[in-house]
C-alpha positions as CSV (number, residue, x, y, z in Angstrom):
1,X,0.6,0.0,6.8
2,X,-0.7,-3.8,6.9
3,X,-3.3,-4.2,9.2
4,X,-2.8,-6.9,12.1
5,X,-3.9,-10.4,11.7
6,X,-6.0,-9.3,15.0
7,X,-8.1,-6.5,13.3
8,X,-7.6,-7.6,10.0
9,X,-11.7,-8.0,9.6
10,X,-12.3,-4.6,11.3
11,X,-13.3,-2.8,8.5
12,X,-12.2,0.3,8.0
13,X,-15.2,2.5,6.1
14,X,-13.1,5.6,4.8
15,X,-10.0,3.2,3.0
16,X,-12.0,2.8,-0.1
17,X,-11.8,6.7,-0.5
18,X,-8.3,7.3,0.3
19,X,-6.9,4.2,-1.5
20,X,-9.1,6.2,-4.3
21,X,-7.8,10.0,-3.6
22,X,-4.0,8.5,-4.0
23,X,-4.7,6.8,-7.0
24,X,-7.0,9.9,-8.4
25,X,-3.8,12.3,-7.7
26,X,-0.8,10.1,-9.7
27,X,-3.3,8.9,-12.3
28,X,-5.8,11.5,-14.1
29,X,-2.3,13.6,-14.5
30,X,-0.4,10.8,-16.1
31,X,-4.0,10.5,-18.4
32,X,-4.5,14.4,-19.0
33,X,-0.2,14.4,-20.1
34,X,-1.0,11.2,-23.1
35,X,-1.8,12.0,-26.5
36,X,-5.6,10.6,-28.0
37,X,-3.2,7.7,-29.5
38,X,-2.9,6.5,-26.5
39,X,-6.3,5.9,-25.4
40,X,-6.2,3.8,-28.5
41,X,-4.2,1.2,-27.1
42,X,-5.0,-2.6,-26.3
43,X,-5.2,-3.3,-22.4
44,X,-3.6,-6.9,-22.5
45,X,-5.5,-7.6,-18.9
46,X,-9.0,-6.8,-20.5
47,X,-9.2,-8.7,-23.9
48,X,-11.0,-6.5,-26.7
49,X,-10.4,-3.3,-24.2
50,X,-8.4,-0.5,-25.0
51,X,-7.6,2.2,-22.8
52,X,-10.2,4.2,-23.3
53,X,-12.7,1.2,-22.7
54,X,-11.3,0.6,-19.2
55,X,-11.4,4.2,-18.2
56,X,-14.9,4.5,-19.4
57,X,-15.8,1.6,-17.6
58,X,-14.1,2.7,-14.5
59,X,-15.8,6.0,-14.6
60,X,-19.3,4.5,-15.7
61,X,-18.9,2.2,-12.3
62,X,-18.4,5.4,-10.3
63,X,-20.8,7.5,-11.8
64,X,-23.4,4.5,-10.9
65,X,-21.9,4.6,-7.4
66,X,-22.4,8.2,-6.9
67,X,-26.4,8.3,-8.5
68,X,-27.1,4.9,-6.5
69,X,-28.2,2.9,-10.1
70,X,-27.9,-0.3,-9.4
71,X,-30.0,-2.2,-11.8
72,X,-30.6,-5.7,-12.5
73,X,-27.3,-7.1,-13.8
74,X,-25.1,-4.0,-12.6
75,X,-21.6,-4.9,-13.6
76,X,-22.3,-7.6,-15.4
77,X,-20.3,-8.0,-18.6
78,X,-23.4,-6.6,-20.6
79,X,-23.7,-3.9,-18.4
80,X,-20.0,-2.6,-18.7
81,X,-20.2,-2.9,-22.1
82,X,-23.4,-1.1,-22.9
83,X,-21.6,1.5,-20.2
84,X,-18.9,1.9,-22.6
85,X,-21.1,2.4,-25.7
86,X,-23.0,5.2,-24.2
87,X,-19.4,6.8,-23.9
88,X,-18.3,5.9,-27.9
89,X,-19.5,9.9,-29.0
90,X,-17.3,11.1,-25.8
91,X,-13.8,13.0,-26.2
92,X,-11.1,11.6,-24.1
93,X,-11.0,14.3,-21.9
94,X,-14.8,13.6,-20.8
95,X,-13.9,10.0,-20.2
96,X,-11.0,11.8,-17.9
97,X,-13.2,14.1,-16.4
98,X,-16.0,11.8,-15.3
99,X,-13.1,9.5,-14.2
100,X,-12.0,12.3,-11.9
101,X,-15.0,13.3,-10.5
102,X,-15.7,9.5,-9.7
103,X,-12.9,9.2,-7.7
104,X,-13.5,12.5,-5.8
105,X,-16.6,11.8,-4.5
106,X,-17.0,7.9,-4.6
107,X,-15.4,7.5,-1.5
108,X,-18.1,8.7,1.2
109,X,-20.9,6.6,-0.6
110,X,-18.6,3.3,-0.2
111,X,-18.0,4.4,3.1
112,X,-21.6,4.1,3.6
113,X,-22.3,1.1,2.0
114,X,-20.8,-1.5,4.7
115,X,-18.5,-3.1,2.9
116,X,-20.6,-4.2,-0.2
117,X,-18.6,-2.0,-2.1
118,X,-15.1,-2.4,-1.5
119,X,-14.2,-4.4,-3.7
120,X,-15.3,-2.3,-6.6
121,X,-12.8,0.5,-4.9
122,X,-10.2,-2.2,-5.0
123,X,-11.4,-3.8,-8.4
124,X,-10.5,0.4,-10.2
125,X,-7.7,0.5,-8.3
126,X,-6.4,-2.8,-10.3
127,X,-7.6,-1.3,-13.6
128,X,-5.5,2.1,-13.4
129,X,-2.6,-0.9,-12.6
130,X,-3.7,-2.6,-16.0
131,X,-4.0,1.5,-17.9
132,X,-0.6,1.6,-16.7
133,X,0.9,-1.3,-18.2
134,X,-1.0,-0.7,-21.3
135,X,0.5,2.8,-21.5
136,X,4.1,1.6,-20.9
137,X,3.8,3.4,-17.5
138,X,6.1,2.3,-14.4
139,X,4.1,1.5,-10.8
140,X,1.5,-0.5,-12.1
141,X,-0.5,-1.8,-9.3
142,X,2.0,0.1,-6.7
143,X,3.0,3.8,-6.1
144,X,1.5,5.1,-3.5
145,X,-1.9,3.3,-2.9
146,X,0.1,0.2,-2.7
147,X,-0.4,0.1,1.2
148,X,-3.9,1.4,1.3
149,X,-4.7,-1.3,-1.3
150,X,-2.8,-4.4,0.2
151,X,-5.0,-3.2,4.0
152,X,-8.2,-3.4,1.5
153,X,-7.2,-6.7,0.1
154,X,-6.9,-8.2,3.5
155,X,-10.0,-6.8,4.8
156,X,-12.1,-7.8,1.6
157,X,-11.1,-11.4,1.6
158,X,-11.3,-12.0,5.1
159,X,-15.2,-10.9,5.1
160,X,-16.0,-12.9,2.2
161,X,-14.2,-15.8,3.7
162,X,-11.5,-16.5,0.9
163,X,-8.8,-19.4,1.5
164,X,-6.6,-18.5,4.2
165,X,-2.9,-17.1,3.1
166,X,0.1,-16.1,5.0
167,X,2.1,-13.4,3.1
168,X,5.6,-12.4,4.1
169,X,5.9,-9.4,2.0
170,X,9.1,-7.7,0.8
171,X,8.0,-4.2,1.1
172,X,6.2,-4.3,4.6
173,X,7.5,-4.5,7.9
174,X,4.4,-6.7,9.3
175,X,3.3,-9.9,7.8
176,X,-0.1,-9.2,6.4
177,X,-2.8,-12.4,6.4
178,X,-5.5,-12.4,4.2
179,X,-9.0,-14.7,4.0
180,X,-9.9,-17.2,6.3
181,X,-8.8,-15.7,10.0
182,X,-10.6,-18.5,11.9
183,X,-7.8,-20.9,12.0
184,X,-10.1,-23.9,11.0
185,X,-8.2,-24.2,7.4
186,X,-4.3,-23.9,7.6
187,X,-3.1,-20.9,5.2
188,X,-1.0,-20.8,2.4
189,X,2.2,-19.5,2.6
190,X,3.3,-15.9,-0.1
191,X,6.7,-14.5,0.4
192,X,7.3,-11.8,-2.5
193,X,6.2,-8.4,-3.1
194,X,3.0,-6.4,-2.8
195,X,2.7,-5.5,-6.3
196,X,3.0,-9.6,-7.4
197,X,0.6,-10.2,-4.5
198,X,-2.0,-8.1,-6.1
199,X,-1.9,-9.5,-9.6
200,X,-1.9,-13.1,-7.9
201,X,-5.4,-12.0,-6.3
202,X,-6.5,-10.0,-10.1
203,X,-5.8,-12.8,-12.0
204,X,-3.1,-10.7,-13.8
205,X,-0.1,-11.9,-15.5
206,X,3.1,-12.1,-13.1
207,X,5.5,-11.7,-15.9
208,X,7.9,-14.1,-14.3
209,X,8.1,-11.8,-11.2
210,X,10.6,-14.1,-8.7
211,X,7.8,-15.0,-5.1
212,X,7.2,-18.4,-3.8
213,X,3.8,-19.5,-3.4
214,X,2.7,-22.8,-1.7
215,X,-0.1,-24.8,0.0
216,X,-2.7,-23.1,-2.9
217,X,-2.6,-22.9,-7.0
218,X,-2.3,-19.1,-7.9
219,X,-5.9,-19.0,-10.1
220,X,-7.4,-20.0,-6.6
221,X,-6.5,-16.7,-5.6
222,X,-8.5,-14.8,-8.1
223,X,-11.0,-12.8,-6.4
224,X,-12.3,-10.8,-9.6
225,X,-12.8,-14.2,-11.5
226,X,-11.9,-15.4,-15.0
């Protein structure tokens, strides 16, 4: 389901939304089936988050999606944490439930919103990947949405003009190339999986995953910086 290197920046408006409906239909289940202990826990890819701080910041950046409030310094890290304070007197569940609803109807508005907000889709797709390895959880930043994620990836970094890269990945048929299209840079090379592809371009920790990387350092892949 990689998009080819031909169309790779022919954006597709209604990927945000599915990648987001996939993701909605494993995760708020797995979240619903935890105990409130659980929410509790530290979130190793968000230092000084827990759980519960990620999904209330995931479902804060949705709810802002869906009511268009975009206010100076939206997203900022002030903003997601005065986001998560509003949420401190807020059961579980209502984190759960705004999260849901977020992801229901999220999808149309990005859709909408040429491209300026796909990589928020992608960016909460990555935090249900760093919930799940908080929680223990296998599939973090796979399962289904892999594909649909991966297609996003490529599409994002190719409009904003990231470094080129060549990625031979184990779980596609089709190479997929990401940044850079133009052929005026010559692309780094990837051969490995999607899922280690993904936390290369978060920033996340590989844990000693086995991929070859070369013609670029991995923090230059970061597109979600520090």
């Amino acid at each position: 389901m990689t998009t080819p290197a031909d169309v790779q920046n022919v954006r597709d408006p209604e990927l945000p939304g599915r990648l987001l409906t996939v993701e909605r239909d494993a995760l708020i289940p797995l979240l619903r089936g935890r105990d409130d202990a659980d929410f509790a826990l530290p979130v190793v890819a968000c230092p000084g988050w827990t759980v519960r701080d990620v999904l209330a910041h995931c479902s804060a950046a949705f709810t802002r999606v869906l009511e268009s409030r975009y206010e100076k310094g939206v997203f900022s890290p002030e903003s997601n944490e005065r986001d998560i304070a509003e949420r401190a007197g807020w059961t579980n569940a209502r984190v759960v439930d705004e999260l849901e609803r977020g992801m229901t109807g999220a999808g149309p508005v990005i859709a909408g919103a040429g491209g300026a907000l796909d990589k928020l889709a992608l960016g909460e797709w990555v935090h249900a990947g760093d919930v799940r390895v908080a929680l223990g959880e296998p599939g973090a930043y796979a399962g289904a949405g892999l594909p649909y994620a991966l297609t996003l990836l490529g599409q994002v970094t190719g409009r904003k003009g990231h470094l080129p890269l060549h990625a031979d990945l184990d779980d596609t048929d089709e190479p997929l190339r990401l940044g850079d299209t133009t052929g005026e840079r010559p692309p780094a090379r990837y051969i490995g999986d999607g899922p280690t592809l993904v936390r290369l371009y978060a920033g996340r920790p590989v844990d000693g995953a086995a991929y070859e990387l070369a013609g670029v350092e991995a923090a230059e892949l970061n597109i979600f910086g520090g």
